[in-house]
C-alpha positions, -999 to 999 in steps of 0.1 A, spaced: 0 0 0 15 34 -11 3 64 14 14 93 31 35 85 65 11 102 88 -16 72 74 9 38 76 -2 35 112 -42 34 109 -35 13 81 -17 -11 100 -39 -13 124 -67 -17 100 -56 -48 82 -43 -62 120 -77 -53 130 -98 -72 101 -74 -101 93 -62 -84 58 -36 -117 54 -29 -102 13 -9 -71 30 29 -72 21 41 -39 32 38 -1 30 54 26 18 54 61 13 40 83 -14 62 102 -43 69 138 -56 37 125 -82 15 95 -87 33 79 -110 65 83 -88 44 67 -60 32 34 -81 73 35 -87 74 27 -45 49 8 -45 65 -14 -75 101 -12 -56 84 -33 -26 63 -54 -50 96 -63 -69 110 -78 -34 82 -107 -37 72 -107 -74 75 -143 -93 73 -144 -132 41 -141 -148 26 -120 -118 4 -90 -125 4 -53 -105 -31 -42 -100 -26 -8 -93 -62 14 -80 -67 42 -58 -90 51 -28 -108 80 -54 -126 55 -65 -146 35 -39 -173 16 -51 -147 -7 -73 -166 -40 -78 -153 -79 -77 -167 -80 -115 -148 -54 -129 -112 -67 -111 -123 -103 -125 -129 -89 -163 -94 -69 -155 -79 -99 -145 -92 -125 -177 -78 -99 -201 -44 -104 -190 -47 -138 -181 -30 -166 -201 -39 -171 -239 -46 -131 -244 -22 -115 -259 -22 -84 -241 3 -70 -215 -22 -52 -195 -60 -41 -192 -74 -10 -184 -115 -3 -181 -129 24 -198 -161 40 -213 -173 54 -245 -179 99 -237 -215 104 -245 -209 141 -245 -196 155 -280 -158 162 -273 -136 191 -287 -99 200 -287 -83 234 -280 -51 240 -288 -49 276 -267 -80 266 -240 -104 297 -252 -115 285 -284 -125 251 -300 -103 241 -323 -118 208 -337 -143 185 -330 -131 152 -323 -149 118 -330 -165 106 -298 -167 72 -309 -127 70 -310 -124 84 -277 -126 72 -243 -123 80 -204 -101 57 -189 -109 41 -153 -90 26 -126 -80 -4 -116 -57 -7 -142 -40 -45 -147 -6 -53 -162 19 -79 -162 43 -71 -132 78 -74 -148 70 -54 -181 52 -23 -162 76 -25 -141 106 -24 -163 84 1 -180 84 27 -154 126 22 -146 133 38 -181 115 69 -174 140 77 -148 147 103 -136 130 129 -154 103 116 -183 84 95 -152 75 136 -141 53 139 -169 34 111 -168 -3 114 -166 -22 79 -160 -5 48 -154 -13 33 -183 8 60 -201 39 43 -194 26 15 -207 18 28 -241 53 42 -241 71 11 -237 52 -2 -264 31 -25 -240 -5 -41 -256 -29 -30 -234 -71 -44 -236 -93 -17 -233 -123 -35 -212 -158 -21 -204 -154 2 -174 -184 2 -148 -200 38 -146 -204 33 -107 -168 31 -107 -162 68 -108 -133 91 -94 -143 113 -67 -128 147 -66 -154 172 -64 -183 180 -38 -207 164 -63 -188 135 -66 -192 131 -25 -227 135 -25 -232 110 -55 -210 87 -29 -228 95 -5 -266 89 -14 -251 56 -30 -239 45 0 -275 54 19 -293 32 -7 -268 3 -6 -284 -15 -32 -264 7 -56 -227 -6 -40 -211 -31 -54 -207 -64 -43 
C-alpha cells in the first residue's frame, strides 16, 4: 500500500484489526503519482515471481466492484495476448480539442475516444521495467498509469469500465458517494 506516513499507522492497524492476510508492506508516497506506483512497485519487486500481474487502483474511486477486477484480471490472463487491461467508457458528450483553451479548435470523434478508469492490470515485470526507463525525469510527466505502458510499447485491452466506478474529486462526486452508499443496493458487491 503506497500512502502518506502520517496514514501507515491506521493502516496497520486496519488490516491487524480485520485479518487483511494479502498485505505485504507499506510505503510512502512520491513527488507524483506515477513516482508513487514507482514505491509501491520497488516493494512489489522484493516478492514478485514471473508471470505475476500489479493491479494498481486508488481510494478515489470507492465503489470498485469484484466483476470489474475479475474482467481486469481474464484480459491479461493466459492465452490473451495483451500486457495489460485498463477499463474504460465510450464519452457520451460530444468532445472538442483546443489548442490555446479559449477557443474550440476541432471536434473530435467521440466514438474513437474514451475515459479511462481505474483499476488498471498489467503484467508485473514489463510495467515494471516500463516505469525504470523513465527515470529520472520523463516519469514527471506522466499522466495515467497506463501511459507508461503505451510508451514502452506495451499491448494493453481496453475493457468495459463500470460507470459506478467513478473518481471522486469534487463535492458532487461526494454526495453522489454519498446517497449511493445510503441506498446500498447501488454498491457493489
Amino acid at each position: 500500500i503506497v500512502a502518506e506516513e502520517s496514514w501507515h499507522k491506521y493502516i496497520l492497524e486496519y488490516c491487524q484489526e480485520n485479518g487483511i492476510s494479502k498485505f505485504l508492506d507499506l510505503t510512502e508516497q512520491g513527488k507524483n503519482r506515477q513516482l508513487s506506483i514507482l514505491n509501491g512497485l520497488e516493494v512489489i519487486n522484493k516478492f514478485a515471481e514471473d508471470g505475476d500481474f500489479v493491479f494498481i487502483h486508488d481510494a478515489a474511486r470507492p465503489l470498485l466492484s469484484d466483476d470489474l477486477i475479475n474482467r481486469c484480471i481474464n484480459a491479461v490472463s493466459d492465452g490473451n495476448n495483451y500486457d495489460g487491461a485498463l477499463p474504460v467508457l465510450p464519452m457520451k458528450d460530444t468532445v472538442y480539442y483546443s489548442e490555446n483553451g479559449k477557443s474550440v479548435s476541432k471536434l473530435l470523434n467521440r466514438s474513437n475516444v474514451y475515459a479511462g478508469q481505474a483499476p488498471e492490470v498489467f503484467k508485473f515485470r514489463k510495467y515494471y521495467e516500463a516505469n525504470l526507463k523513465l527515470l529520472p525525469d520523463k516519469i514527471l510527466n506522466i499522466n495515467g498509469s497506463s501511459e507508461v505502458a503505451i510508451l514502452a510499447g506495451m499491448n494493453i485491452a481496453m475493457i468495459e469500465g463500470d460507470e459506478n466506478n467513478f473518481k471522486i474529486t469534487t463535492q458532487a462526486d461526494l454526495d453522489r458517494f454519498k446517497e449511493m452508499v445510503k441506498n446500498e443496493s447501488l454498491c457493489p458487491t
